[in-house]
N, C-alpha and C positions, 0 to 999 in steps of 0.2 A: 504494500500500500504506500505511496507516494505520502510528501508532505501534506501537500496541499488538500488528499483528502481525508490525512489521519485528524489534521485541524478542523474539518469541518465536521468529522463525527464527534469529535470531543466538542468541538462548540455544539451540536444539537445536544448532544448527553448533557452537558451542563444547563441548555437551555429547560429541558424536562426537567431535570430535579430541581430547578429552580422554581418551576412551575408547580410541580409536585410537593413541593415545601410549602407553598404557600398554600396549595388547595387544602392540605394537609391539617392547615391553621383554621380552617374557614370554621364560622360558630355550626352548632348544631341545632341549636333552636333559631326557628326564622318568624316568628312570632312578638306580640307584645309584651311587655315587660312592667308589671303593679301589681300591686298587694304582695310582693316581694316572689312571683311568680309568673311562668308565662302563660301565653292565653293567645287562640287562636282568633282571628277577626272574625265577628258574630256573623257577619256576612259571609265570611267564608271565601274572600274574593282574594287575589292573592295579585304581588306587582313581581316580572321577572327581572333579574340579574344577571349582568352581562360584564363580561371582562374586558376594557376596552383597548387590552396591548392586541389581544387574540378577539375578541367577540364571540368567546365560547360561552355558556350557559351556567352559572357559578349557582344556578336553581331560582328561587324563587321566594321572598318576605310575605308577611300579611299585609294588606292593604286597609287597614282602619278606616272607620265611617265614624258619624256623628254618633254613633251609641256607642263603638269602642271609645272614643275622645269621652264621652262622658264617666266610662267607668275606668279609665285613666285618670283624669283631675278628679272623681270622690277617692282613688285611691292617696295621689296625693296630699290630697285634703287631709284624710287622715293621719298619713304619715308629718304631714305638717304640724299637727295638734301632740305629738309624740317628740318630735326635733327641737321645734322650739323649747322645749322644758328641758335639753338635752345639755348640761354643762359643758359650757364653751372651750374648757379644756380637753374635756371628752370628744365633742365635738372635732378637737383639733387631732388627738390620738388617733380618732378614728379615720380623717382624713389622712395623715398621713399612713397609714394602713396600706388607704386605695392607692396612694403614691406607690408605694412600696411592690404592691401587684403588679403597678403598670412599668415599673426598672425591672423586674425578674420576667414580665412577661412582653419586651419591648420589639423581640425579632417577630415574635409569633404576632406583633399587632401590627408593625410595618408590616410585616408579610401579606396580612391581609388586604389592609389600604394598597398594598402594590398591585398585588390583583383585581380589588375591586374599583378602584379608581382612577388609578392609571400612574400616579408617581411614584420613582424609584425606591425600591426595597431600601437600600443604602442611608439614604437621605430618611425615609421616613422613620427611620431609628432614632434620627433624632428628634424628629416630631414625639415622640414617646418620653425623649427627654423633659422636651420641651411643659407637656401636659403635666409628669409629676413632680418637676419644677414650681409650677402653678399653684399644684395642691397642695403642696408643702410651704409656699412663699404665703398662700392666703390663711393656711392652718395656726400660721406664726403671727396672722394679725386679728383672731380673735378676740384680743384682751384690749384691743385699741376701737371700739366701738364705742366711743365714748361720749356720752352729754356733756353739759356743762350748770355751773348754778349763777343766779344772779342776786347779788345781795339786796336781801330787803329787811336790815335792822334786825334788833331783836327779838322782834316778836313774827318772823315767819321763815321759814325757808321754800326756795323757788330752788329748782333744777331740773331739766330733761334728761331725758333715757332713749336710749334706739333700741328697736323691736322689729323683728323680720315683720316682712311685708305677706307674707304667706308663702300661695301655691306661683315659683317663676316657671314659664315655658320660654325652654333655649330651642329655636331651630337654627339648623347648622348647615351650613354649607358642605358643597362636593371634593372640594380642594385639599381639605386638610381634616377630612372623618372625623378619625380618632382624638387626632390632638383635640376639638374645637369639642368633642363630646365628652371627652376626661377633662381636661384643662378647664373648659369653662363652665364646668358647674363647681369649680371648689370657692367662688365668693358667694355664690347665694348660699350655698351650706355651712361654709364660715358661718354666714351668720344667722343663720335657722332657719331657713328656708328648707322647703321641700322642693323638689327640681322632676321635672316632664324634660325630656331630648328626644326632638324629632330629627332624628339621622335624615339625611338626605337620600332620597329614592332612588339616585346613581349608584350610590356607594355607602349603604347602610350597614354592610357585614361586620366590619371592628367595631361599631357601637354593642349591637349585638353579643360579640363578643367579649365585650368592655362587661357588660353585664353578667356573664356568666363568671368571669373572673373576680369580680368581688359581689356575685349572690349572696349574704348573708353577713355580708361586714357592715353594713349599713341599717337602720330598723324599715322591715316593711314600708311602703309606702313613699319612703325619702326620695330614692333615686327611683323615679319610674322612663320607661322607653315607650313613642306611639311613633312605631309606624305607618308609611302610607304616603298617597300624594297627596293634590291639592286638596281637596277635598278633607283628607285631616287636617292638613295645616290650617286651612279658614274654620274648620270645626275648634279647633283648638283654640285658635286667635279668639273668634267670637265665646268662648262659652266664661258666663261671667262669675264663676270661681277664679280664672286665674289674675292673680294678683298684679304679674307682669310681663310683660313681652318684652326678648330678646333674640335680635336676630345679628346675624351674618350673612349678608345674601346682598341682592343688587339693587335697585334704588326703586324700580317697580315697586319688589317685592316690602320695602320699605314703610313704603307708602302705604300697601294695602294692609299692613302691619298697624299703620297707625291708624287709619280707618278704623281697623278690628278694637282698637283699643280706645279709641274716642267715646266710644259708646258705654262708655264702663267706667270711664275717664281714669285710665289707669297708664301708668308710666311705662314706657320704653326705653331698650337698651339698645341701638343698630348701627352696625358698622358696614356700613355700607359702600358699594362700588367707588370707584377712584381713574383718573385719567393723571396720571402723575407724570410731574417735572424733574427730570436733574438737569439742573444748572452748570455748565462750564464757563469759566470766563477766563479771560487770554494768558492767568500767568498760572495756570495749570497745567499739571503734567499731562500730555494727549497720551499716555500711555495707560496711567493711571486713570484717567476718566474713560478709559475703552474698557478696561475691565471694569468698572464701578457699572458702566452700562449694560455689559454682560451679568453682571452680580445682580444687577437692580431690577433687570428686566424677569429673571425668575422662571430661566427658562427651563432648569432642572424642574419648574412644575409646569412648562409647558406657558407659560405666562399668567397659567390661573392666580391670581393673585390682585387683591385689592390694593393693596402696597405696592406693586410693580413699578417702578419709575418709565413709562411706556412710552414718553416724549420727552427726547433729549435734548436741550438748547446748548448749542455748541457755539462757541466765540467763533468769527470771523478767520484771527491771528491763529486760533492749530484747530479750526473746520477740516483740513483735508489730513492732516495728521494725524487724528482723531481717527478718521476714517480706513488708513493702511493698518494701523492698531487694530480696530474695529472689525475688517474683513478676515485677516486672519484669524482674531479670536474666534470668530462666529464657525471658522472652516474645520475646527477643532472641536464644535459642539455637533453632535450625531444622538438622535434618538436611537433608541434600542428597549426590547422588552423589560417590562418594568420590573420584573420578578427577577430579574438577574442582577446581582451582586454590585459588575461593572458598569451597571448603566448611570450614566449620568443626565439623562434628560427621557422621560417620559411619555406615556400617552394623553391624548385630550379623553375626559370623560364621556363624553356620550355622541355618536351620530349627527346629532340635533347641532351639538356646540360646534364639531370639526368641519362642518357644510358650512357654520355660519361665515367663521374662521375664512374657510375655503375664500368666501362671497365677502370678506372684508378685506383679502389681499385681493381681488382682482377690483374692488372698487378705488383701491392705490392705483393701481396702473391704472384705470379709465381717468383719475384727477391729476395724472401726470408726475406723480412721485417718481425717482429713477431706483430699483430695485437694487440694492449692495448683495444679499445672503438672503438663500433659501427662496420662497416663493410659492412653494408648492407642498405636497404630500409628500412623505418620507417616499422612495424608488427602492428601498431595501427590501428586497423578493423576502426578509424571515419577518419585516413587519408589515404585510402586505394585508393581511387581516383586521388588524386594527386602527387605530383613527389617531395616524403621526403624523404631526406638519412639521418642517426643516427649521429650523429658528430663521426668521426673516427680519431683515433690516430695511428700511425705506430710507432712501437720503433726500436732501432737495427738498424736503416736505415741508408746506405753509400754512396757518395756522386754521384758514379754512377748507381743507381738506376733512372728508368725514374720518380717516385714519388717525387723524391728528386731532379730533374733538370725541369721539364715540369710543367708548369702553368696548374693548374686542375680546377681551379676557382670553388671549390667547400668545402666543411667543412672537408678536407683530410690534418690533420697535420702531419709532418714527425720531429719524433724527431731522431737528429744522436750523439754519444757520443764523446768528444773527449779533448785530455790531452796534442796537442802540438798547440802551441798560433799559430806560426806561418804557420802550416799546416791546422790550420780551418779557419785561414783568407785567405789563397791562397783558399781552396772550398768554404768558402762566396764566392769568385771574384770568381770564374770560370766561375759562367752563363753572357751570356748577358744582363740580367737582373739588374737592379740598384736605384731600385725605394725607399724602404724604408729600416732601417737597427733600432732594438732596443736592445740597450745594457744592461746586469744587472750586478753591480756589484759596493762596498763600496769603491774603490780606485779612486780617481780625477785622478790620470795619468793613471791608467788600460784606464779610458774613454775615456780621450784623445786619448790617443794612439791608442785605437779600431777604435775612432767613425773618427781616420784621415787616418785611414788603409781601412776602408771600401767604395766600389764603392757603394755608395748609395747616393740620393738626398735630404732625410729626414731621417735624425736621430734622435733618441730617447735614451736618457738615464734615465734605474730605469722608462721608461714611456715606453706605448704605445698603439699607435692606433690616438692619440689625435690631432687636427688638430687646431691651432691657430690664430685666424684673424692679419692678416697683415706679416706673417713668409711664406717664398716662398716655393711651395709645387710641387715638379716635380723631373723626374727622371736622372739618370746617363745611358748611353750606348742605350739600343735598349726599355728601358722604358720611353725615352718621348723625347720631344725636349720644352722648356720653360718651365716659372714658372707660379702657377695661386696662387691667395688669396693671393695678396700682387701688393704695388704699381706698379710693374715688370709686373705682368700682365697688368695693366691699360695700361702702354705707351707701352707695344706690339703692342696695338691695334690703336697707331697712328705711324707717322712719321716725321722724321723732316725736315725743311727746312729752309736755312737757306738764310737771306735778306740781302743783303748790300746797305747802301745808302751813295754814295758821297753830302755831303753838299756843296750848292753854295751861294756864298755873293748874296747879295738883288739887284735884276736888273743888273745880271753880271753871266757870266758863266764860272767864277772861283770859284777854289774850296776857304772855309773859310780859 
């Protein structure tokens, strides 16, 4: 047997056990998840599952309707009226627990999001990190929920208290499953809440799984799962038990969220879509802002990402610099099956998203953008099954192109050129968009001055992509409403209220 074909049996052999490892992982119950058990949808109706590196059959979830959502939030309920009386150190013990499951169970949980969602096994090991980082960072701010008192003399005392808010419903986006399903319910349970996770219908199997791995470390009720599409999620949104909505999702979605929650007039948590800026300006390294744009664009997830920096404004003086940088990196990025070890850039989640994608790069070339890298569908005969775009670069691009204003949630970066400071900060601001902004450049006032001009929630300087525990993380304008990964998130998720007590002398009912 030649080289050439002993290589290409060891790469199939490897591709199968990779595939094999992660089928291997997939949960066993595909059903709802309350009253600390599962439960098949009363309808019986079921959503299928599909692997989007291959588009093989990974089986099929429940599909909840408005009588499942109803006996999901009474189970809630219940386990609310149990949590909340639940000492907040206990409370904190037993978080870090769930931490603790998801570090010892983190291959077996990337494995799965690699299959069921499309991004890299490799990478999403550290999304596992990432989540019990989370519940361990918010376990350690239990004891910091705190009121305050206002002096009123000696004859009274005045002080506030915060109190969970009740039943919160997280739904989660496709992007990042697991992490967004573990990670973000450790503040509402911090601080006594009971928490509903509607996994997303793409790629629901690590939540799933999530739950079978800490069954019984939590009390009935706490942590419940509802599956399903639309139809649960507006069941869920509207049903007026729950106390709060938080989402992850796109700016539609957003909306209709807050709809659901107007009526009940209850608070929202949304982070929502983004068309992001990195900034270069002339005394930047072009080498170093060519990877910040590779880094920023995120295309190990394919571009899915609300944070992506997807519109790069490049100074005039290293515009083309930038760009020799720029084509090489891009020529070194190659999709590949997500289940295998060495992949570094992944598949797009579903059909629906990779056609849109598709129909967003050809609407670049009809506005006259000049194409740098990629363009099209992976040409790789082992990824020909599933749904890989090439990471694409657009150069030449102007601020009214729909590439350069419309969230493509896809590996489509737009680089646009430009030489007047204050004319590329008014196009930063033009979109409704506000979510992240990262700046390059050797001057401390250039930074200033950029990172206080721009409509964005998180900014970066000479950095980006990077998310820090305890620094609030959410957007400006129609990318979000609050902060999460920071104390701010914690006391969203309560309320205050505040006590007055008049003091009386002993056997007298005057005041001291």
């Amino acid at each position: 047997m030649n080289q050439s074909m002993e290589h290409s049996r060891q790469q199939q052999d490897g591709n199968r056990s990779g595939a094999n490892f992660c089928r291997s992982a997939l949960p066993a119950n595909r059903g709802l998840y309350y009253d600390g058990g599962w439960h098949e949808a009363k309808s019986r109706r079921h959503i299928a599952v599909e692997s989007p590196g291959t588009g093989e059959s990974l089986g099929e979830i429940a599909d909840g309707d408005v009588a499942d959502m109803a006996a999901v939030v009474a189970s809630a309920k219940g386990g609310f009226g149990l949590w909340r009386d639940v000492h907040p150190l206990e409370r904190a013990a037993m978080l870090r627990k769930v931490a603790e499951v998801v570090r010892q169970n983190a291959r077996e949980l990337a494995a799965i999001d690699a299959i069921d969602c499309g991004n890299p096994f490799t990478a999403m090991i550290n999304d596992a990190a990432t989540a019990s980082s989370q519940l361990d960072f918010f376990a350690g701010l239990v004891t910091e929920m705190k009121g305050h008192s206002v002096p009123m003399g000696p004859g009274a005392i005045n002080f506030s208290m915060r109190e969970p808010l009740g039943v919160i419903a997280k739904i989660i986006p496709f992007n990042h499953p697991f992490m967004f399903s573990a990670g973000k319910i450790a503040a509402p349970l911090a601080a006594g809440n009971s928490v509903i996770v509607k996994p997303p219908e793409q790629a629901p199997l690590s939540t799933l799984r999530f739950a079978e791995l800490i069954d019984g470390l939590l009390p009935a009720g706490v942590f419940n799962i509802a599956t399903g599409g639309r139809e649960a999620g507006e069941a869920l949104a509207a049903h007026r038990d729950i106390s709060m909505l938080s989402l992850i999702g796109s700016v539609a979605t957003g909306r209709a969220v807050m709809r659901a929650a107007s009526d009940g007039i209850r608070p929202v948590l949304l982070e929502l879509g983004g068309k992001n800026a990195l900034i270069a300006f002339a005394d930047a390294d072009p080498s170093a802002v060519a990877g910040a744009m590779i880094a920023g664009m995120n295309f190990t997830w394919c571009g899915q990402s609300c944070g992506s920096t997807s519109r790069a404004f490049i100074h005039a003086a290293i515009y083309d610099a930038v760009l020799e940088h720029l084509h090489r990196a891009c020529a070194a990025i190659r999709p590949g099956l997500p289940t295998e070890p060495e992949t570094k850039m992944g598949a797009i989640v579903s059909r629906s998203q990779f056609e849109r994608i598709l129909a967003m790069i050809q609407t670049g070339h009809e506005d006259g953008a000049r194409l740098l890298a990629g363009g099209g569908r992976s040409t790789d005969p082992v990824l020909a099954d599933g749904f890989f775009v090439d990471p694409t670069v657009f150069v030449d691009v102007t601020p009214e192109m729909r590439i350069a204003r419309e969230e493509i949630f896809g590996p489509v970066l737009s680089v646009l050129r430009w030489d007047d400071e204050a004319a590329m900060v008014r196009a930063v601001n033009a979109l409704d968009y506000g979510l992240t902004c990262s700046i390059w450049t050797n001057d401390l006032a250039t930074a200033h001055r950029t990172a206080s001009a721009v409509e964005a929630g998180y900014v970066w300087v000479n950095e980006v992509g990077r998310h820090f525990p305890g620094t609030p993380f959410g957007g400006y304008k129609q990318s979000g409403i609050g902060r999460e990964e920071c104390i701010e998130e914690l006391i969203s998720y309560t309320q205050e209220k505040n006590i007055h007590i008049r003091l009386l002398q002993p056997n007298a009912g005057e005041p001291v």
